[in-house]
Biopython code that builds the backbone (N, CA, C, O; Angstrom):
import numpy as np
from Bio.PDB.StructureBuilder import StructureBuilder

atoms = [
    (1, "UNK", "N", (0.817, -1.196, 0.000)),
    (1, "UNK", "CA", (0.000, 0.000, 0.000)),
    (1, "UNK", "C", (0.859, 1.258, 0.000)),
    (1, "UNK", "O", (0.491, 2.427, -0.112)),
    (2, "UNK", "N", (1.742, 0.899, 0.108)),
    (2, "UNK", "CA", (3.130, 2.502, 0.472)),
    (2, "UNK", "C", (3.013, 3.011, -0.815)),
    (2, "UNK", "O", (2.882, 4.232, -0.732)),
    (3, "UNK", "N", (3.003, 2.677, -1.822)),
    (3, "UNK", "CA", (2.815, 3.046, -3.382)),
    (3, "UNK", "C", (1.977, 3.779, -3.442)),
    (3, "UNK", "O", (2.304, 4.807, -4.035)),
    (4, "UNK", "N", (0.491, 3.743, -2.924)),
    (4, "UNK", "CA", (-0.722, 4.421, -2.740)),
    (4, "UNK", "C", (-0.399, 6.066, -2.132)),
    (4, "UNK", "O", (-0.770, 7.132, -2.624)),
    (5, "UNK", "N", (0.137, 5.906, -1.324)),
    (5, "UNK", "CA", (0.717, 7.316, -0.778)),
    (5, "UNK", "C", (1.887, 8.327, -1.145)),
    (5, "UNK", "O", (3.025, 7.913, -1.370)),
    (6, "UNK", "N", (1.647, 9.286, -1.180)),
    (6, "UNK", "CA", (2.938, 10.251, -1.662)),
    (6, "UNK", "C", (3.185, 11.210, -0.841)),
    (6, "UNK", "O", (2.298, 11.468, -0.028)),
    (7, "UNK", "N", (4.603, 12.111, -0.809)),
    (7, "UNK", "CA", (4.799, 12.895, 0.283)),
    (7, "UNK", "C", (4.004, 14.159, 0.247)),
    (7, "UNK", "O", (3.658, 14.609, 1.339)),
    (8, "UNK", "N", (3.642, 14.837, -0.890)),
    (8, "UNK", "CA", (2.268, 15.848, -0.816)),
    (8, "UNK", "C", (1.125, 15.232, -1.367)),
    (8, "UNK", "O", (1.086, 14.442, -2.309)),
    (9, "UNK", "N", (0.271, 15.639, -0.737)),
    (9, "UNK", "CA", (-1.347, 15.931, -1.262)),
    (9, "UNK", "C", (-1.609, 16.063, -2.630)),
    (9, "UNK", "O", (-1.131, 17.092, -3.107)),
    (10, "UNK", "N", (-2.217, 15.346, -3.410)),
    (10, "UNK", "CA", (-2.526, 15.737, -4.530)),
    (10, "UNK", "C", (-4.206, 16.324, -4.544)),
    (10, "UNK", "O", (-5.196, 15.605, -4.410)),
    (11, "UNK", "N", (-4.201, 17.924, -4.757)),
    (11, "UNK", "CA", (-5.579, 18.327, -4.089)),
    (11, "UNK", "C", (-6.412, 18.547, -5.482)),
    (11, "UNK", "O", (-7.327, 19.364, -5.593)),
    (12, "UNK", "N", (-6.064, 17.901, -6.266)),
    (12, "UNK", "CA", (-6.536, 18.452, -7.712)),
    (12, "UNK", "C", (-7.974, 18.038, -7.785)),
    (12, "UNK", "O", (-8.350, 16.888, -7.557)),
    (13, "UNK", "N", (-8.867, 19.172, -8.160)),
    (13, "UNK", "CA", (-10.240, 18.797, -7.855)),
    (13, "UNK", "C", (-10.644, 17.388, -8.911)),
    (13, "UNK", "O", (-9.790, 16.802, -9.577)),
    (14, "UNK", "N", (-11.777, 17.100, -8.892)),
    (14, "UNK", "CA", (-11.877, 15.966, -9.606)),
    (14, "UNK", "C", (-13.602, 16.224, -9.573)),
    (14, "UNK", "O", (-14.218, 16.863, -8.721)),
    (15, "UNK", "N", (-14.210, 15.458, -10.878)),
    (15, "UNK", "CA", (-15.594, 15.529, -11.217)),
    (15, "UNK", "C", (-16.626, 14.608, -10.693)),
    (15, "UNK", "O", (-16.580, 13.400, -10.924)),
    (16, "UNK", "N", (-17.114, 14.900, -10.324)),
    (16, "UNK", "CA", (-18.050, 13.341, -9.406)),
    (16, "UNK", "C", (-19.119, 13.128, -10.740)),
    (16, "UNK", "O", (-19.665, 13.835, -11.587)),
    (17, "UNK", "N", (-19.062, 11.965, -10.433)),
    (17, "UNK", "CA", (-19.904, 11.227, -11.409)),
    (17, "UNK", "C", (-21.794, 11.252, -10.532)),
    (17, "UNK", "O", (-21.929, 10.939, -9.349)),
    (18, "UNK", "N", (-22.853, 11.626, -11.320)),
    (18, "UNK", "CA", (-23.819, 11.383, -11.388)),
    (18, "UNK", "C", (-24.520, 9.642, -10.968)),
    (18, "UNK", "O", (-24.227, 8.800, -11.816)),
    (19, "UNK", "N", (-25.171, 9.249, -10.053)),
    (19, "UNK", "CA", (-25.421, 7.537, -9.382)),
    (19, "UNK", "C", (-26.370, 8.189, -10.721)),
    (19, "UNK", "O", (-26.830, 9.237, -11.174)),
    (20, "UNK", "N", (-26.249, 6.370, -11.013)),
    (20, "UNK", "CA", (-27.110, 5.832, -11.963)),
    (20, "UNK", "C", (-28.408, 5.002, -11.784)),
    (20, "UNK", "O", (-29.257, 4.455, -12.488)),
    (21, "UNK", "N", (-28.024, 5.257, -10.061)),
    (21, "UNK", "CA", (-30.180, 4.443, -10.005)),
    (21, "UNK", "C", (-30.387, 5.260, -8.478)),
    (21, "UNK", "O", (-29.674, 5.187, -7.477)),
    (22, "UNK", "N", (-31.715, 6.106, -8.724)),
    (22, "UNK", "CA", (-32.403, 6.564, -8.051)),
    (22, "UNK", "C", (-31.828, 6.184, -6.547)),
    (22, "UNK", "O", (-31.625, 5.017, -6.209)),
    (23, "UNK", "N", (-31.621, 7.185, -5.795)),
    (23, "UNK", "CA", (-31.563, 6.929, -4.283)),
    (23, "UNK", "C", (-32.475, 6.719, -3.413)),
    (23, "UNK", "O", (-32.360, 6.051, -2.386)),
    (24, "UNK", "N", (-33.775, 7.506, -3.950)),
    (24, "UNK", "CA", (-34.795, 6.883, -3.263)),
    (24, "UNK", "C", (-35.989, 5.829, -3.906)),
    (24, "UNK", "O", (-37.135, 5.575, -3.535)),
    (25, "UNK", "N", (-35.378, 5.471, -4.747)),
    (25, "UNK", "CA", (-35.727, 3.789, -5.110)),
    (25, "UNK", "C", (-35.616, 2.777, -4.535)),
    (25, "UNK", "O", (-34.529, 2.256, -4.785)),
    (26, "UNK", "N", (-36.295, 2.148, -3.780)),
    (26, "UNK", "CA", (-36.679, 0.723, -3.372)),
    (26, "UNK", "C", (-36.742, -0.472, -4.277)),
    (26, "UNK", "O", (-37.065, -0.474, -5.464)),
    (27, "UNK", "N", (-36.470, -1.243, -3.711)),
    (27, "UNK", "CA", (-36.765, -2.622, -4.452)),
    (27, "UNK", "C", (-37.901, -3.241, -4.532)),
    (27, "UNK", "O", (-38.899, -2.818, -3.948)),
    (28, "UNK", "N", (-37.900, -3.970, -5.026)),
    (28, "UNK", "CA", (-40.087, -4.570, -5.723)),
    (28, "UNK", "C", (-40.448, -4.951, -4.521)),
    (28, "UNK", "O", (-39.634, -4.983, -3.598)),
    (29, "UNK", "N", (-41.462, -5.221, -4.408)),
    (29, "UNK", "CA", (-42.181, -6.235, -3.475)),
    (29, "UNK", "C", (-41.970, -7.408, -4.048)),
    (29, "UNK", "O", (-42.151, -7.618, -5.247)),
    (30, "UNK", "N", (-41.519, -8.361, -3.108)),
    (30, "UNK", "CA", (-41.084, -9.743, -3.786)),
    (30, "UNK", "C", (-42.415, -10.356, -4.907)),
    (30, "UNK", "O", (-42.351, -11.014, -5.946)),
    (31, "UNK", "N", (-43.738, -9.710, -4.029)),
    (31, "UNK", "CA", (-45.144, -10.162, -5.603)),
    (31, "UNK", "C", (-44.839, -10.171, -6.576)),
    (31, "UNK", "O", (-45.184, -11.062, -7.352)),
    (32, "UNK", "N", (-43.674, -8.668, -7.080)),
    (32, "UNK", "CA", (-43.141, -7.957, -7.994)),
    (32, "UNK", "C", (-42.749, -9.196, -8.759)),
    (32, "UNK", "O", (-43.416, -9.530, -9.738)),
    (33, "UNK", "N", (-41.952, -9.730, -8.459)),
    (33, "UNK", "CA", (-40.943, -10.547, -9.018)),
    (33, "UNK", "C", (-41.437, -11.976, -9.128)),
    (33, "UNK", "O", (-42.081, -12.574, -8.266)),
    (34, "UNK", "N", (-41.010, -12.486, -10.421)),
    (34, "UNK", "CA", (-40.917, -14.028, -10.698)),
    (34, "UNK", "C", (-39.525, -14.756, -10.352)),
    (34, "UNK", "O", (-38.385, -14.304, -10.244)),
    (35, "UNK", "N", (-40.094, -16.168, -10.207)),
    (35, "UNK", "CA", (-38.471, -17.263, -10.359)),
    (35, "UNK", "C", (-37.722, -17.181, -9.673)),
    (35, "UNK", "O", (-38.149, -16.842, -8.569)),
    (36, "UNK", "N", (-36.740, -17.320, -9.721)),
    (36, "UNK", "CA", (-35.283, -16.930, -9.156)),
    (36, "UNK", "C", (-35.253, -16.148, -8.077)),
    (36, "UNK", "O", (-35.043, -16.344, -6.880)),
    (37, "UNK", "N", (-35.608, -14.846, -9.008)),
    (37, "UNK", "CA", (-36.167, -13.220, -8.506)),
    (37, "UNK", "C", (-36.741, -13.262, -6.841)),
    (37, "UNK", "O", (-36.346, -13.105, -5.686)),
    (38, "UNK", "N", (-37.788, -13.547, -7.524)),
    (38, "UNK", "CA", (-38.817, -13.950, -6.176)),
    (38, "UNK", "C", (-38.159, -14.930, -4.735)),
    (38, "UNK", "O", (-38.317, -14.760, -3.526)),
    (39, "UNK", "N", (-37.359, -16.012, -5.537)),
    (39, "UNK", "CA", (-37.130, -16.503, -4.482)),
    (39, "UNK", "C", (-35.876, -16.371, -3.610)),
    (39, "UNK", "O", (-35.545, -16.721, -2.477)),
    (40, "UNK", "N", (-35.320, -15.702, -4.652)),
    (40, "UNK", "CA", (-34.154, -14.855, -3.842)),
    (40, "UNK", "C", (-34.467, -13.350, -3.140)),
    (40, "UNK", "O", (-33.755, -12.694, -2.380)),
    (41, "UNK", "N", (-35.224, -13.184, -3.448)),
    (41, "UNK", "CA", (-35.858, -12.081, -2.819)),
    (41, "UNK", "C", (-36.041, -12.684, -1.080)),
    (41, "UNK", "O", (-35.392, -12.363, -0.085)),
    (42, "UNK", "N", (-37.077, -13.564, -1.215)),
    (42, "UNK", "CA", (-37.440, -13.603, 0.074)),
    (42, "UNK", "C", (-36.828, -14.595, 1.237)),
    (42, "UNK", "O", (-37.124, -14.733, 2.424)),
    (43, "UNK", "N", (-35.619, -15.376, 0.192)),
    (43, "UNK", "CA", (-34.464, -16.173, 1.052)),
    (43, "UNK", "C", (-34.043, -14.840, 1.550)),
    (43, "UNK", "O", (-34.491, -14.707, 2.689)),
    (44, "UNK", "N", (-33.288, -13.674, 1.128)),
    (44, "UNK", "CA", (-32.746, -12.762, 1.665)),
    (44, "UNK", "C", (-33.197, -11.552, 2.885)),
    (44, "UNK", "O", (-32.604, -10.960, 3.786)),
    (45, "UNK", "N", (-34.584, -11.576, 2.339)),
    (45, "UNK", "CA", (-35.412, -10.924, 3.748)),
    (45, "UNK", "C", (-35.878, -11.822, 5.091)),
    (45, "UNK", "O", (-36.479, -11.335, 6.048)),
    (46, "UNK", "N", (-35.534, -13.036, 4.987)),
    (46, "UNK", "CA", (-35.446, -13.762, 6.006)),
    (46, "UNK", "C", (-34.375, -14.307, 6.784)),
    (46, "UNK", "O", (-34.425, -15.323, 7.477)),
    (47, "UNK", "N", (-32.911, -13.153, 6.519)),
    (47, "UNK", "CA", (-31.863, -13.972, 6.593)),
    (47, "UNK", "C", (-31.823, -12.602, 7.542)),
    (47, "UNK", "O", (-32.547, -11.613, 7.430)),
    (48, "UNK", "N", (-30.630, -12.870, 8.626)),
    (48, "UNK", "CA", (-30.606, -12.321, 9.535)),
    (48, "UNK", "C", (-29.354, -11.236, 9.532)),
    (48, "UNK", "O", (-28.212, -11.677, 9.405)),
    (49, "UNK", "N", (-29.541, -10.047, 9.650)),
    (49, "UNK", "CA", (-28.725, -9.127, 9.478)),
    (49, "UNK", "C", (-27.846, -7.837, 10.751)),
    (49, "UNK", "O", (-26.950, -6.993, 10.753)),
    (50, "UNK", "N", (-29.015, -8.550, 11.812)),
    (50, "UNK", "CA", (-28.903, -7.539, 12.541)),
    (50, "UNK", "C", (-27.537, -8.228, 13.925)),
    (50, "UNK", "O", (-27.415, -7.999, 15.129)),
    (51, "UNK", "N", (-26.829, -9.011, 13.048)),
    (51, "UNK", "CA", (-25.708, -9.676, 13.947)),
    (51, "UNK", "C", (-24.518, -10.536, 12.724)),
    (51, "UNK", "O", (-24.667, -11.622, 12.163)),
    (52, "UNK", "N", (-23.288, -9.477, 12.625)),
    (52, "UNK", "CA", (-22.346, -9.421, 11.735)),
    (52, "UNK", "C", (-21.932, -11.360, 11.498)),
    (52, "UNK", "O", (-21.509, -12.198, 12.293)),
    (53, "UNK", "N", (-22.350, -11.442, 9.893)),
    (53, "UNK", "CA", (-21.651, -13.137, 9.562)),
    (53, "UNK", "C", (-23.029, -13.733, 10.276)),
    (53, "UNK", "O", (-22.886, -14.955, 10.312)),
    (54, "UNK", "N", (-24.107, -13.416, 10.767)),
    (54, "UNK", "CA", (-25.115, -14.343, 10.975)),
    (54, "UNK", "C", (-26.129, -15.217, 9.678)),
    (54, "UNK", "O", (-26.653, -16.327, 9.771)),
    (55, "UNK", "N", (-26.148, -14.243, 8.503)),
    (55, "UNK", "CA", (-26.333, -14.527, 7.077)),
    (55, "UNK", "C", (-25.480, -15.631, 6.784)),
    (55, "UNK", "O", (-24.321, -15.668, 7.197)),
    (56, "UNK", "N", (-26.088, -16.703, 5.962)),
    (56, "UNK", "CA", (-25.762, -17.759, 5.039)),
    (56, "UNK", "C", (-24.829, -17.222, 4.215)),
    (56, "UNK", "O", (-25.320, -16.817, 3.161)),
    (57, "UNK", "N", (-23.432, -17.047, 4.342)),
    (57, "UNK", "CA", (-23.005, -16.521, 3.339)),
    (57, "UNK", "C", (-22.431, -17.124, 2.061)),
    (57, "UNK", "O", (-21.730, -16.564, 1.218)),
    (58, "UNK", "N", (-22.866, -18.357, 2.091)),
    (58, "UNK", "CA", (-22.840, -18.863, 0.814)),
    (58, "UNK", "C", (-23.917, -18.589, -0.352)),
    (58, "UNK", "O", (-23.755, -18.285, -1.534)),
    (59, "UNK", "N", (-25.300, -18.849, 0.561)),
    (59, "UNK", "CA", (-26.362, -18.325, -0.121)),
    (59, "UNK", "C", (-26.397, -16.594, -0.429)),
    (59, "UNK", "O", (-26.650, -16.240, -1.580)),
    (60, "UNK", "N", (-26.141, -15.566, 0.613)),
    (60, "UNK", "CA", (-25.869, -14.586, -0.015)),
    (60, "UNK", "C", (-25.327, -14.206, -0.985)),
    (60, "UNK", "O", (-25.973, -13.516, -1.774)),
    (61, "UNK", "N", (-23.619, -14.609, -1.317)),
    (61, "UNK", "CA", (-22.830, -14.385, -2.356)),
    (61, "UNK", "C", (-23.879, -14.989, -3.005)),
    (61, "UNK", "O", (-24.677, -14.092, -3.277)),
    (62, "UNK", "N", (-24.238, -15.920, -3.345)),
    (62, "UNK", "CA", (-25.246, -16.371, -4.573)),
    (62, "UNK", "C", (-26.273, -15.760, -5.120)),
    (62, "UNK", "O", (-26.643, -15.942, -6.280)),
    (63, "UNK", "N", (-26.969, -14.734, -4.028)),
    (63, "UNK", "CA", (-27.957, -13.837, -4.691)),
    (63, "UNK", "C", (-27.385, -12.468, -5.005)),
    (63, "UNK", "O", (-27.951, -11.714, -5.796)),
    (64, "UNK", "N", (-26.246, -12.148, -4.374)),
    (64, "UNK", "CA", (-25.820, -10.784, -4.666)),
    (64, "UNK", "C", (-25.236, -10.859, -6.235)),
    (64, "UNK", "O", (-25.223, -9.957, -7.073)),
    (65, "UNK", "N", (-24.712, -12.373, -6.364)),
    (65, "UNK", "CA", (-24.247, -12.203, -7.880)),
    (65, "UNK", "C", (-24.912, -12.452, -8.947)),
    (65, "UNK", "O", (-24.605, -12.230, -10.118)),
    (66, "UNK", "N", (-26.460, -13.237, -8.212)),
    (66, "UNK", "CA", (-27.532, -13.012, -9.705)),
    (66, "UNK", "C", (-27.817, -11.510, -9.520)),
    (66, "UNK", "O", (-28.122, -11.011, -10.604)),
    (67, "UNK", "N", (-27.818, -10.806, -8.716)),
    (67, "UNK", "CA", (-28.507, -9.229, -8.399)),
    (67, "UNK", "C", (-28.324, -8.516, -9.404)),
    (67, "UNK", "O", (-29.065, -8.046, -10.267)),
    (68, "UNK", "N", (-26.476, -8.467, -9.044)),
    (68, "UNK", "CA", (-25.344, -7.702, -10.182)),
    (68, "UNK", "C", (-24.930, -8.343, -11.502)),
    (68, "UNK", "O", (-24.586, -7.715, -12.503)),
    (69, "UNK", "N", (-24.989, -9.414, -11.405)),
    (69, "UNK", "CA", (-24.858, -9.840, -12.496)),
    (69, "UNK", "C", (-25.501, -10.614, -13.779)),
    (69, "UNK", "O", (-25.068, -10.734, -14.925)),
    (70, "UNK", "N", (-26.671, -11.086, -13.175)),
    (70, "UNK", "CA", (-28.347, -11.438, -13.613)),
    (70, "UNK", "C", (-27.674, -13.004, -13.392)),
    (70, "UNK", "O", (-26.724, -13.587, -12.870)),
    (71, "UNK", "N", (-28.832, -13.208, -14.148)),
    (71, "UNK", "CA", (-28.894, -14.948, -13.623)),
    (71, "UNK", "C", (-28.459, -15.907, -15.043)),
    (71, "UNK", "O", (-28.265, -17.122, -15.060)),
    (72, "UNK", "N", (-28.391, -15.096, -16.013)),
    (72, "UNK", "CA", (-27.653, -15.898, -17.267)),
    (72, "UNK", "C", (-26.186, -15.903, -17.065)),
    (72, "UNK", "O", (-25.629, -16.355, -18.066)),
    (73, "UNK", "N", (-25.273, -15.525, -16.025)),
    (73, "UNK", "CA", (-23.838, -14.982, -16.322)),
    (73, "UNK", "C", (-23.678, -16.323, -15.219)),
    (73, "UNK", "O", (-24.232, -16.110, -14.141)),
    (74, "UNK", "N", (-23.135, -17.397, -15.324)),
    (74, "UNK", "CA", (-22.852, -18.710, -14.155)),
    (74, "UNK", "C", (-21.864, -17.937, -13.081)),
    (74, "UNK", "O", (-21.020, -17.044, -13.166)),
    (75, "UNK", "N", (-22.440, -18.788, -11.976)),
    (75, "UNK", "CA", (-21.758, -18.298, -10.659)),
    (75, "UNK", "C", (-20.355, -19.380, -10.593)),
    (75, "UNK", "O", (-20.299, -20.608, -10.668)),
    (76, "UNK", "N", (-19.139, -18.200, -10.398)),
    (76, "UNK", "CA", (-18.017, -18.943, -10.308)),
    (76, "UNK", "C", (-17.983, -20.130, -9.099)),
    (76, "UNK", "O", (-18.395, -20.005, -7.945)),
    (77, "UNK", "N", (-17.332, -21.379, -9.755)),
    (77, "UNK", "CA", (-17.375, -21.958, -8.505)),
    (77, "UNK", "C", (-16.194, -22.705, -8.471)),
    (77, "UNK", "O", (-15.612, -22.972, -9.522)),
    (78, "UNK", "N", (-15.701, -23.133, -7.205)),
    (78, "UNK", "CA", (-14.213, -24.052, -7.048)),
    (78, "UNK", "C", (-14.442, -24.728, -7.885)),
    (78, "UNK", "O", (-15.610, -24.981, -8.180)),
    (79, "UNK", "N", (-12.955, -25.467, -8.829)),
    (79, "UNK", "CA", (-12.462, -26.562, -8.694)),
    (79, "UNK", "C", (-12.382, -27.626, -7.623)),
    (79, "UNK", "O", (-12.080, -27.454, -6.442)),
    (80, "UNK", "N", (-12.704, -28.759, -8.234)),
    (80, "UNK", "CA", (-12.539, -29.644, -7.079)),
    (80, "UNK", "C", (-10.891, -30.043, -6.415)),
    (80, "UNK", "O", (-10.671, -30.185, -5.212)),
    (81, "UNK", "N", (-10.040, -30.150, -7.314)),
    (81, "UNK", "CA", (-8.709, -29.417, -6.950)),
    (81, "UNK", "C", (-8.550, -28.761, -5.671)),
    (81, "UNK", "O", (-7.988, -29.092, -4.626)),
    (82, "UNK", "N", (-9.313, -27.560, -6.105)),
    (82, "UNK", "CA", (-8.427, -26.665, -5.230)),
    (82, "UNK", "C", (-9.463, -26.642, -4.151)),
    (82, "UNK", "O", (-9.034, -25.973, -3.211)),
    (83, "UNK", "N", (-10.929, -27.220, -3.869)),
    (83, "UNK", "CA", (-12.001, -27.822, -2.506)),
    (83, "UNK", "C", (-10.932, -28.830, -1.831)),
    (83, "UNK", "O", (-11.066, -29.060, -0.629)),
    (84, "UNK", "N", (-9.872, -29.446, -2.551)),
    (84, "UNK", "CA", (-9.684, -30.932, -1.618)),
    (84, "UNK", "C", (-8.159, -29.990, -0.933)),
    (84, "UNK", "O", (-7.681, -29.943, 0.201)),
    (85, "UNK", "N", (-7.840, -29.472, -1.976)),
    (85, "UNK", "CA", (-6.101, -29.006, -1.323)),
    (85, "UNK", "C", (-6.818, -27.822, 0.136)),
    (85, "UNK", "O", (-6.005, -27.800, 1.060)),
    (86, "UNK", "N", (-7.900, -27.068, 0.387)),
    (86, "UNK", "CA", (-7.903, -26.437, 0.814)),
    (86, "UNK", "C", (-8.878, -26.917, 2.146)),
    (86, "UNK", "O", (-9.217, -26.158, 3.054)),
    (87, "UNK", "N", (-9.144, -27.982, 2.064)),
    (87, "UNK", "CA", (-10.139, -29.164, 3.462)),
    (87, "UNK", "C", (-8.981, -29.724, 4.235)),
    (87, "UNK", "O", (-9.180, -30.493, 5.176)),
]
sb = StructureBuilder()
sb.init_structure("model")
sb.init_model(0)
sb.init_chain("A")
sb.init_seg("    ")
for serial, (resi, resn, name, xyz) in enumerate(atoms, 1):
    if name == "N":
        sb.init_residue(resn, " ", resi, " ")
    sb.init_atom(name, np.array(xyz, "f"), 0.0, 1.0, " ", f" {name:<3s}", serial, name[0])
structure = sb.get_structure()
């Protein structure tokens, strides 16, 4: 990280970019949604948040990456290789 830092400040203004989805946009009502959608919807509102790592976090990563990445793009997954070198 020492690379990251330099001995002055670089104060040079810079342009902020415009968010590209509404801030006060909400997400559907799970009714909203079919399939997948739906049922990742409401695996996730039943998962427990209000106590850090209490969430499934296998199942999370799994819905955060159909979220961002839709559900046609396959979810990376180990080699069995590298499941046995790492048990």
């Amino acid at each position: 990280m020492l690379a990251l830092f330099q001995d002055t400040p670089d104060l040079t203004p810079y342009a902020a970019k415009q968010n590209q989805v509404r801030l006060d946009e909400f997400n559907p009502k799970p009714s909203a949604l079919h399939g997948a959608a739906r049922r990742d919807a409401e695996l996730s509102a039943r998962m427990d948040f209000s106590v850090a790592d209490a969430a499934d976090d296998g199942a999370l990563n799994l819905i955060l990456w159909h979220a961002t990445k839709g559900y046609e793009t396959p979810y990376p997954r180990r080699n069995q290789r590298e499941s046995l070198e790492k048990d």
